[in-house]
C-alpha positions as CSV (number, residue, x, y, z in Angstrom):
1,X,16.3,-37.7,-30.3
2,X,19.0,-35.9,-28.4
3,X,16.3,-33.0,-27.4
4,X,13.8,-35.4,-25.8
5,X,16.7,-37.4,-24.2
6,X,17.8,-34.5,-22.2
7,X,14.4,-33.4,-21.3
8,X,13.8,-36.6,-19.7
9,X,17.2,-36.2,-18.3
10,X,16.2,-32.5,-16.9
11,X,13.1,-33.8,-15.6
12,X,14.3,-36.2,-14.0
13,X,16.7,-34.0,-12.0
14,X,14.1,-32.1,-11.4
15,X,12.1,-34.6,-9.7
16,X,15.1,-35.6,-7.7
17,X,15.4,-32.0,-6.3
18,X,11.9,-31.6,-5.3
19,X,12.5,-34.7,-3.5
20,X,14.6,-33.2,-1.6
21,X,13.3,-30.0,-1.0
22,X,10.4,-31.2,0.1
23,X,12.5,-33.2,3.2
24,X,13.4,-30.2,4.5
25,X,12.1,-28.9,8.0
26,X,10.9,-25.6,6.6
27,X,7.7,-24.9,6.1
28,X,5.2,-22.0,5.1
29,X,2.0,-21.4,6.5
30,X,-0.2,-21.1,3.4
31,X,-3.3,-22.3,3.5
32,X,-3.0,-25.6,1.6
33,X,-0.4,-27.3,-0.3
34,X,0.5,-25.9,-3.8
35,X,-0.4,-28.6,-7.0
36,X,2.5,-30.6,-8.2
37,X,1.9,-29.7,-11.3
38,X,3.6,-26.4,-10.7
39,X,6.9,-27.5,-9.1
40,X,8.0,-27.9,-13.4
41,X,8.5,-24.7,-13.4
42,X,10.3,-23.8,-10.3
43,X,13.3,-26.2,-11.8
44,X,13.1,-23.8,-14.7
45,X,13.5,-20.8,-12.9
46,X,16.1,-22.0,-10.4
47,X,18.7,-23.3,-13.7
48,X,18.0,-19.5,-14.6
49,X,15.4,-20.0,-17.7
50,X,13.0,-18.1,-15.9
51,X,9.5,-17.2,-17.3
52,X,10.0,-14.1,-19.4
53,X,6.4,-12.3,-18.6
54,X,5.9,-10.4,-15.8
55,X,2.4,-11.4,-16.0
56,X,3.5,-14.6,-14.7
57,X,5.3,-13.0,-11.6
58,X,2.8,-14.0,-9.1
59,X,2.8,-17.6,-10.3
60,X,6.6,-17.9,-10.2
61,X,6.2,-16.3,-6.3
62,X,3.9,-19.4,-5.5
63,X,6.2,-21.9,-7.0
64,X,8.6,-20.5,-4.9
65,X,7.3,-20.7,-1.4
66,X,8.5,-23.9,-0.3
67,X,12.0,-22.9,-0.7
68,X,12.5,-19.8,1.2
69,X,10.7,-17.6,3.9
70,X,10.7,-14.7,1.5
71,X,8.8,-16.3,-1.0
72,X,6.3,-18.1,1.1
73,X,5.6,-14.6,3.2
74,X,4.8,-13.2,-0.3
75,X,2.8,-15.9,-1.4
76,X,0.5,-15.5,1.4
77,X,0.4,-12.2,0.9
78,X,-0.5,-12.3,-2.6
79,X,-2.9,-15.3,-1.5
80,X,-5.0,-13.4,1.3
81,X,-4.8,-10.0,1.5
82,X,-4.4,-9.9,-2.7
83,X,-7.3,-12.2,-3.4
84,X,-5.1,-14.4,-5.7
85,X,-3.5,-11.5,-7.6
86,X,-0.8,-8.1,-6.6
87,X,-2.3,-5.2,-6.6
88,X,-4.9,-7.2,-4.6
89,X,-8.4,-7.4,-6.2
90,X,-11.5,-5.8,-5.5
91,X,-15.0,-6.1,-7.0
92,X,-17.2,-3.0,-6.5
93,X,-20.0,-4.3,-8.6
94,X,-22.8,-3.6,-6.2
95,X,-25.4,-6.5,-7.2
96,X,-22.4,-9.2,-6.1
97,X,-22.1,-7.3,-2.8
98,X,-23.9,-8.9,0.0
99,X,-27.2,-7.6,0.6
100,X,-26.0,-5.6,3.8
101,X,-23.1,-4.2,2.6
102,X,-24.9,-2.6,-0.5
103,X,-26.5,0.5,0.8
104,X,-22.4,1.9,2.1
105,X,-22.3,2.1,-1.4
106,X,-25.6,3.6,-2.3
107,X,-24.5,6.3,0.3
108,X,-21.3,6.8,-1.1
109,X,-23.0,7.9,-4.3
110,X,-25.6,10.0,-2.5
111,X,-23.1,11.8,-1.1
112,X,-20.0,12.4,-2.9
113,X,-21.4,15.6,-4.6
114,X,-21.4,17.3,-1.2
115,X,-18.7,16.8,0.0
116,X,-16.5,19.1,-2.3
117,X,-16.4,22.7,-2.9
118,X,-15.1,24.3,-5.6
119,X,-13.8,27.2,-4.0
120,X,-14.0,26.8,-0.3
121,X,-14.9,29.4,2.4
122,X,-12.0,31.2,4.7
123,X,-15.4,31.8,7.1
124,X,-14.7,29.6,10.1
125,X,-18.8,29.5,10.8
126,X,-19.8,29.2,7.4
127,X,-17.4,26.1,7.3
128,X,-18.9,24.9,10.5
129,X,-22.5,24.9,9.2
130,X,-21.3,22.9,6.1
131,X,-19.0,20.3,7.7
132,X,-22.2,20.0,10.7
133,X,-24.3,19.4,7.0
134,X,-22.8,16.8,6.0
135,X,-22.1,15.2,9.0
136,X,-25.9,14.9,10.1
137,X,-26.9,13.8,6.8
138,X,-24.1,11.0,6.4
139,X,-24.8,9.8,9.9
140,X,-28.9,9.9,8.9
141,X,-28.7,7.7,6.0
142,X,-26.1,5.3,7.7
143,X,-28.4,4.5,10.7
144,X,-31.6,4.2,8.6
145,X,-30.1,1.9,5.7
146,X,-27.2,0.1,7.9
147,X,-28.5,-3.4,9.3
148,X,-25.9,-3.5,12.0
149,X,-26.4,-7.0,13.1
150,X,-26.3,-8.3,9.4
151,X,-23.1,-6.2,8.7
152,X,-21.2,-7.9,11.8
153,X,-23.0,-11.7,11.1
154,X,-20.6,-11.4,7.3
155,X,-17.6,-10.0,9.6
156,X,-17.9,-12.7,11.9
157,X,-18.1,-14.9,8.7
158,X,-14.6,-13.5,7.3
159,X,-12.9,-13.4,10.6
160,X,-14.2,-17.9,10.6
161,X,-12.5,-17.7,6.9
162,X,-15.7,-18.0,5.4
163,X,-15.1,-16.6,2.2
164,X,-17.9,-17.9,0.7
165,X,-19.7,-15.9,2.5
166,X,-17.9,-12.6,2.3
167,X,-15.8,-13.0,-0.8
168,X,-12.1,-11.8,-0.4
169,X,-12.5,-9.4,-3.6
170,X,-15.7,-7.8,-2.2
171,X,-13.9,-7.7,1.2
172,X,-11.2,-5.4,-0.2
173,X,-13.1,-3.4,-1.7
174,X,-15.4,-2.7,1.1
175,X,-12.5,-2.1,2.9
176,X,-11.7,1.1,0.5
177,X,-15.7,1.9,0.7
178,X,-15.4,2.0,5.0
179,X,-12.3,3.9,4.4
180,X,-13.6,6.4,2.1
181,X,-17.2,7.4,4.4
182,X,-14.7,8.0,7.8
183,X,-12.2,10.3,5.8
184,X,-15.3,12.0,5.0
185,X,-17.1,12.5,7.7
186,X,-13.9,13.0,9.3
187,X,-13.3,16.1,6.9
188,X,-17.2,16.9,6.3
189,X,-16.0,19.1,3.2
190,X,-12.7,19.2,0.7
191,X,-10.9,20.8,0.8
192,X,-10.2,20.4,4.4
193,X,-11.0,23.5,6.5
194,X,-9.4,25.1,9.6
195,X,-12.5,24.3,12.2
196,X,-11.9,20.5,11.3
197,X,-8.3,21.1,11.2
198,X,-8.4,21.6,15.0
199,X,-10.7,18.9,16.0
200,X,-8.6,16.9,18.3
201,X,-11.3,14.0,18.1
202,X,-14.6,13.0,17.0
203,X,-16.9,10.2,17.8
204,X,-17.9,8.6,14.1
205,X,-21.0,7.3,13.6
206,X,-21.2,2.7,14.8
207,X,-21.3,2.0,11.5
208,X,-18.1,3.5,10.7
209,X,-16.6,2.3,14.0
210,X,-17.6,-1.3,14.6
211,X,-16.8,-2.5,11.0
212,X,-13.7,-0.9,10.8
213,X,-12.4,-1.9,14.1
214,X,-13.4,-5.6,12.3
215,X,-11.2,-4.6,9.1
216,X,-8.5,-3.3,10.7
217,X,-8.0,-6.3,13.3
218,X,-8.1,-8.6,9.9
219,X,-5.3,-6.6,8.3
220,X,-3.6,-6.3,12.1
221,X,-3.4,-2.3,12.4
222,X,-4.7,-0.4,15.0
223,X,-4.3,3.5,13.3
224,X,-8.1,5.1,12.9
225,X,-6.6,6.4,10.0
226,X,-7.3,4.9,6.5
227,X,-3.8,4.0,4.8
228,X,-2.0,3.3,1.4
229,X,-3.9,0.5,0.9
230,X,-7.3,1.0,2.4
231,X,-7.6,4.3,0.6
232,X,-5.6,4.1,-3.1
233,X,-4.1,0.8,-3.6
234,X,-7.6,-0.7,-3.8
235,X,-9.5,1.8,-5.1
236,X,-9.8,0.4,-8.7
237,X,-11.4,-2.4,-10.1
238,X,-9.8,-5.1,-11.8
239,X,-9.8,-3.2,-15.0
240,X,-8.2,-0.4,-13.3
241,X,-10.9,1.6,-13.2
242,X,-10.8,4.6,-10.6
243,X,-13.9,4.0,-7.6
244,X,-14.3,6.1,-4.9
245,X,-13.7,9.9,-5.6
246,X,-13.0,12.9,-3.5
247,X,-14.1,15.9,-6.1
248,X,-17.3,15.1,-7.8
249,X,-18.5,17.5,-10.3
250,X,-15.6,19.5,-9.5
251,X,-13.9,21.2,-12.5
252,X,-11.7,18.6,-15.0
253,X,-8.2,19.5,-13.6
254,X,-9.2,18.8,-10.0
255,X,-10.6,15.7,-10.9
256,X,-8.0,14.3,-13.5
257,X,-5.1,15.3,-10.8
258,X,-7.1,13.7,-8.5
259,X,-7.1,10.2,-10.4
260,X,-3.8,10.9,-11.0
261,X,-2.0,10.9,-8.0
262,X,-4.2,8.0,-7.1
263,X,-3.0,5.8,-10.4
264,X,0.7,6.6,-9.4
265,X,0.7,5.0,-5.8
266,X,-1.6,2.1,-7.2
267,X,0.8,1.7,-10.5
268,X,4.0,1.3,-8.4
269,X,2.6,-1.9,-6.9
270,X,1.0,-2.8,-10.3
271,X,4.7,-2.9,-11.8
272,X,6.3,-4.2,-8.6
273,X,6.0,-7.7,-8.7
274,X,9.2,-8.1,-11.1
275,X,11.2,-6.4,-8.6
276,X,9.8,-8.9,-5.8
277,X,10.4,-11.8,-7.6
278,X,13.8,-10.7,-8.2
279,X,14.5,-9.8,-4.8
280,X,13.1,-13.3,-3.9
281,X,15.4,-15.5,-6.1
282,X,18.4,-13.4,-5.2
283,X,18.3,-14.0,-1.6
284,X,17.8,-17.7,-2.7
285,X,20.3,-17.5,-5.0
286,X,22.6,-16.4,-2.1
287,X,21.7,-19.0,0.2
288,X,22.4,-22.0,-2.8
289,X,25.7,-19.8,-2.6
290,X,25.3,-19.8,-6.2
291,X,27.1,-15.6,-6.2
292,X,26.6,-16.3,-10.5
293,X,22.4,-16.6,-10.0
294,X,22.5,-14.1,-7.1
295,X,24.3,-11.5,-9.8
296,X,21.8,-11.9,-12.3
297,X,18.9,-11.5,-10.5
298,X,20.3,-8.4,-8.3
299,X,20.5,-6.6,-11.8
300,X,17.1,-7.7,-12.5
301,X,15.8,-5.8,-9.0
302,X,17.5,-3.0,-10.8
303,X,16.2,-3.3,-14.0
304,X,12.4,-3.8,-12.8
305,X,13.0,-0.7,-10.5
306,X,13.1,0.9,-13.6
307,X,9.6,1.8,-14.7
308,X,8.6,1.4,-11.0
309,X,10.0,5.2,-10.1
310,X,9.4,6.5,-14.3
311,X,5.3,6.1,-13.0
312,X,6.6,8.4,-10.6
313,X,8.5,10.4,-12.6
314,X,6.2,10.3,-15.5
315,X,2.6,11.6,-13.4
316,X,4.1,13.9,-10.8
317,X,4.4,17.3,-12.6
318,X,2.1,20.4,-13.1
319,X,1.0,18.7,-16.3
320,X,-0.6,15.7,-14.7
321,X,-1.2,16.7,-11.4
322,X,-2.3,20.1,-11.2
323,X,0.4,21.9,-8.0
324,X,-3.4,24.1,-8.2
325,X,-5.4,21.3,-7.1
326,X,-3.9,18.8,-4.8
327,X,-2.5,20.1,-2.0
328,X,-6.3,21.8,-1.5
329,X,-8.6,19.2,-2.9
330,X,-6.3,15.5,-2.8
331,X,-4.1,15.9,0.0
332,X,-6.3,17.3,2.3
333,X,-8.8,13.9,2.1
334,X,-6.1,11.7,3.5
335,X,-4.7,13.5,6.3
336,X,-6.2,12.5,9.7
337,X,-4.9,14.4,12.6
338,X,-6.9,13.1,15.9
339,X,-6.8,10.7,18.6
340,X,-8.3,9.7,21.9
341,X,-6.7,9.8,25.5
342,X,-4.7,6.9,26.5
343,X,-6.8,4.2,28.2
344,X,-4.3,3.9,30.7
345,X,-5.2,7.4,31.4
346,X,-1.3,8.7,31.7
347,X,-2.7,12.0,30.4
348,X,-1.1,11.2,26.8
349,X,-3.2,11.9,23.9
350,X,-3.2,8.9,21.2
351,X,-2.8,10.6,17.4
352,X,-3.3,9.0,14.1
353,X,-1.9,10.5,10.9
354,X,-3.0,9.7,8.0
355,X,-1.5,8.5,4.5
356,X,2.0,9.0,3.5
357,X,4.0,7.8,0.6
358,X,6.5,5.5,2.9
359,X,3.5,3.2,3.4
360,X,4.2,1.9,-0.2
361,X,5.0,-1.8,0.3
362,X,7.6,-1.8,-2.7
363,X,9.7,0.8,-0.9
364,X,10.1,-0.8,2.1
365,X,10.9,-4.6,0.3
366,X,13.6,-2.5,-1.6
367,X,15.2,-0.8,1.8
368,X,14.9,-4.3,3.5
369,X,16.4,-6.0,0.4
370,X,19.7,-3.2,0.9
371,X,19.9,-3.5,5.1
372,X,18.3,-0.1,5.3
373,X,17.1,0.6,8.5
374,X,13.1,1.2,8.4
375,X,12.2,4.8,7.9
376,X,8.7,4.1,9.7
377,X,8.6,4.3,13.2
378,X,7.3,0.5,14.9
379,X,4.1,2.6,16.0
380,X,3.6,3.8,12.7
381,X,4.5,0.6,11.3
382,X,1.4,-1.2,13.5
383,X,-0.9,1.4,12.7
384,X,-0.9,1.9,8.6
385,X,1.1,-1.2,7.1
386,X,-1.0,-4.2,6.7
387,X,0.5,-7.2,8.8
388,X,1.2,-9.5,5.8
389,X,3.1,-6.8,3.7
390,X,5.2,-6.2,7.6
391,X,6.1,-9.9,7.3
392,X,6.8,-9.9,3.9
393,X,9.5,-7.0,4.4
394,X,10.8,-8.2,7.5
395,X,11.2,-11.6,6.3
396,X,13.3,-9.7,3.5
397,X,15.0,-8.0,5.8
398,X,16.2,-10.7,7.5
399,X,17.6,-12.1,4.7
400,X,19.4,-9.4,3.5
401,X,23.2,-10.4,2.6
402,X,24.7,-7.3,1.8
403,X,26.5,-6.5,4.8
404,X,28.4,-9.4,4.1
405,X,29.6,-9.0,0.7
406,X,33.3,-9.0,0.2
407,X,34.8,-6.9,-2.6
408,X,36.5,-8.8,-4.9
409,X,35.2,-11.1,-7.8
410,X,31.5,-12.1,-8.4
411,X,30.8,-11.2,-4.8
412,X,31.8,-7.3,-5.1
413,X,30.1,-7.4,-8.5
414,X,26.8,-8.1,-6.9
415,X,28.0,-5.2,-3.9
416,X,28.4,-2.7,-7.0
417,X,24.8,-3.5,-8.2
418,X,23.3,-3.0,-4.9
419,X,25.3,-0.2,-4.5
420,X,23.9,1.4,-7.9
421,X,20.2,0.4,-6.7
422,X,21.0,2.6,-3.4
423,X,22.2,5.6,-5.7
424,X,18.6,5.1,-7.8
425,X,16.9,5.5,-4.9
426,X,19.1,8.3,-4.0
427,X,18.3,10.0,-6.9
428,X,14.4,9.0,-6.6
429,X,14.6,10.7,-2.8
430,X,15.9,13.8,-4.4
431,X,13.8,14.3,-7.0
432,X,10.8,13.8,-4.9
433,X,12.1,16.3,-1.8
434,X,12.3,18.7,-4.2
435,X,9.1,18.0,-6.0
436,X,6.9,18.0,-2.5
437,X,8.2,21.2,-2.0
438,X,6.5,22.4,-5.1
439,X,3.5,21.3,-4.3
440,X,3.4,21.8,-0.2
441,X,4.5,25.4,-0.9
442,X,1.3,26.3,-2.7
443,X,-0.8,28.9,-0.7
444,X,-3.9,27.1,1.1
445,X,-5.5,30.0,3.3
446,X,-8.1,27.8,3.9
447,X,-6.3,25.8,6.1
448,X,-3.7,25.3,8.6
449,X,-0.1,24.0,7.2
450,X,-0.8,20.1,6.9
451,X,0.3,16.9,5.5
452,X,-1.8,14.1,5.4
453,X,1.6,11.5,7.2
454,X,2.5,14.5,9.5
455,X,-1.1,16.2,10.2
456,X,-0.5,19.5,12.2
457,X,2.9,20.9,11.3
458,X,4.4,24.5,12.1
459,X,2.7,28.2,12.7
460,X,3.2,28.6,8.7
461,X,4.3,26.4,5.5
462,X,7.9,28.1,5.7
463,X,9.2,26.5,9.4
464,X,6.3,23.6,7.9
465,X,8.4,22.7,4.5
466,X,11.8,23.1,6.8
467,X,10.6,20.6,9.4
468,X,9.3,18.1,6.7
469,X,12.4,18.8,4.9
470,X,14.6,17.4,8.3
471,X,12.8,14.0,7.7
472,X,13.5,13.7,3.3
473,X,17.5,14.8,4.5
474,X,17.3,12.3,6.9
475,X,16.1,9.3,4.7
476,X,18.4,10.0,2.1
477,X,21.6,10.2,4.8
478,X,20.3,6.7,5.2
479,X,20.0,5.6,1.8
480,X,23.6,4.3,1.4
């Protein structure tokens, strides 16, 4: 009897909050209203009996979104850009593709098996000839199977919000499929050569232009380039099946190191949604002034950080991803490296890199959640991070209360925790400036020193590894 009275009793006070929350001027811009039903569970979480599974992350995000920018910037997030899910989903079951958009990936498996070699030439004609290959044939079956007009009548539909039309799964996932046919015809073979090394530009074929100018306005970037989440983060199916490969019917330890890498930079945002959740009610917790709430769910960012960095630690080794095989045969595919002249025609030269690491959304939330400055530059920012996940961090950023910590009681306890999150990602920047260094320093004669975030580096990988190293020392001088 006592039980059910004070469940009526909690209820009751729950209702009474809502009420009042929902008098409030602040508002997210979600696209419709979330059901009552769900604000139950939001009283829950905010008198600290939070859901236990992470599977229910997303969920708690969306019952959160009313009450605090963070949350609401998230939610959308998670709403558009993820298809109703983080890691966003994708559907690359070709018969529920639109019948226009199925031949990019008929193409795609016509003509992944050329693109690799096994062991790639160090003649700069003979890698000519191949590269001009592939690049007649990929533009040959793109203009005699494209329907342009069709192809732009479904972007039109997205860019209306007719997801009926263009569902936002199969919209992702083209996404990846676009992104995939220009780092290949950028490239023309993997591992990337010299000749195409030096090409300062390249006209791609309309079909690779038109509808990625479309994708990229939708996910506000401007970078030719693919990115984090164009090219990895949705490149697996809802199952988490791998898509879109680089090295077909290359030898097992190319491929598996291949997959590899590519699990690691999908598996960080696969376990990240504890740690944004956490982040979340902390910052809420901090403006309720409640320091007890904001404690307990600061050491739960810690905690979920936790098997965040072990999938890094865990996969990036010789034994999963061969130091052999991807600086030639992974790395290689998402570098970038050209441009156009200005439009304003100042005689600069506009450059694109291509993917790096410090795209990863989680990374950034966690910087922005400990008043790190941003290690990206604002151009590089506009280019490769998708405008939701920008608003998402900056909205975290802007919240951030640490600066303002005192030192004594509950208030320096939660500036100790922070401060031990800053000396885990420390330890995480370390680890991974000295691990790069394994793996850049690996002898690639067919090629000019390269990274894929940095293109063109120095005359050879020595003065190469020592100017890449200036930019790890300087992240991790900011890291405090």
């Amino acid at each position: 009897m006592f039980l059910n009275t004070e469940y009526v009793i909690l209820s009751v006070l729950g209702s009474v909050f809502f009420a009042v929350m929902a008098m409030t001027t602040w508002r997210p811009s979600l696209p419709k209203r979330l059901p009552v039903s769900r604000l139950s569970s939001l009283f829950w979480l905010l008198a600290g009996s939070a859901k236990d599974s992470s599977n229910d992350d997303s969920e708690d995000v969306i019952d959160l979104a009313d009450c605090h920018e963070t949350a609401a910037r998230l939610a959308e997030l998670i709403y558009k850009d993820g298809a109703g899910t983080w890691p966003p989903r994708t559907n690359y079951v070709s018969s529920t593709w639109p019948p226009a958009l199925r031949p990019y990936l008929d193409i795609y498996h016509e003509m992944k098996s050329l693109l690799p070699a096994a062991n790639p030439s160090l003649d700069d004609e003979v890698n000519r000839t191949r590269i001009d290959y592939f690049r007649s044939r990929h533009a040959k079956l793109l203009d005699e199977r494209i329907k342009h007009d069709q192809v732009s009548r479904l972007l039109e539909a997205a860019d209306a919000g007719r997801w009926d039309v263009f569902p936002r799964d199969i919209y992702n996932a083209f996404y990846c499929c676009i992104a995939w046919h220009r780092h290949a015809y950028r490239w023309g073979t993997i591992p990337a050569v010299r000749v195409a090394q030096l090409e300062k530009s390249l006209p791609l074929p309309e079909q690779l232009t038109t509808t990625w100018a479309s994708l990229q306005s939708h996910f506000g970037l401007v970078s030719d380039s693919g990115n984090i989440t164009a090219n990895l983060t949705l490149n697996f199916s809802p199952s988490g099946a791998y898509q879109l490969r680089i090295n077909t019917g290359l030898p097992p330890k190319i491929q598996t190191s291949e997959e590899a890498f590519a699990r690691v930079l999908h598996e960080v945002e696969a376990l990240a949604m504890p740690v944004y959740r956490a982040i979340i009610l902390a910052i809420l917790a901090h403006s309720r002034s409640d320091m007890a709430a904001c404690l307990a769910h600061t050491k739960q960012v810690a905690t979920a950080l936790r098997p965040v960095l072990g999938a890094y630690y865990d996969r990036v080794h010789d034994a999963q991803i061969a130091r052999s095989a991807w600086l030639s045969h992974v790395q290689g595919f998402y570098a970038w490296g050209m441009g156009y002249p200005s439009p304003q025609k100042t005689g600069e030269w506009i450059q694109f890199d291509g993917l790096s690491g410090n795209q990863v959304m989680l990374f950034q939330a966690v910087d922005a959640f400990l008043g790190l400055p941003p290690y990206l530059s604002e151009a590089v920012r506009l280019g490769s991070v998708p405008r939701l996940q920008r608003a998402f961090c900056e909205a975290v950023g802007r919240a951030s209360f640490r600066g303002g910590l005192g030192r004594e009681g509950v208030e320096g306890m939660v500036a100790d925790e922070m401060g031990g999150i800053v000396k885990r990602l420390r330890v995480f920047r370390s680890a991974h400036r000295a691990r790069a260094k394994e793996y850049l320093l690996v002898p690639a004669p067919e090629r000019l020193p390269m990274t894929a975030g940095k293109s063109l580096l120095k005359a050879d990988m020595k003065e190469s590894i020592q100017f890449l190293d200036s930019f790890m020392v300087s992240r991790l001088q900011e890291t405090v």
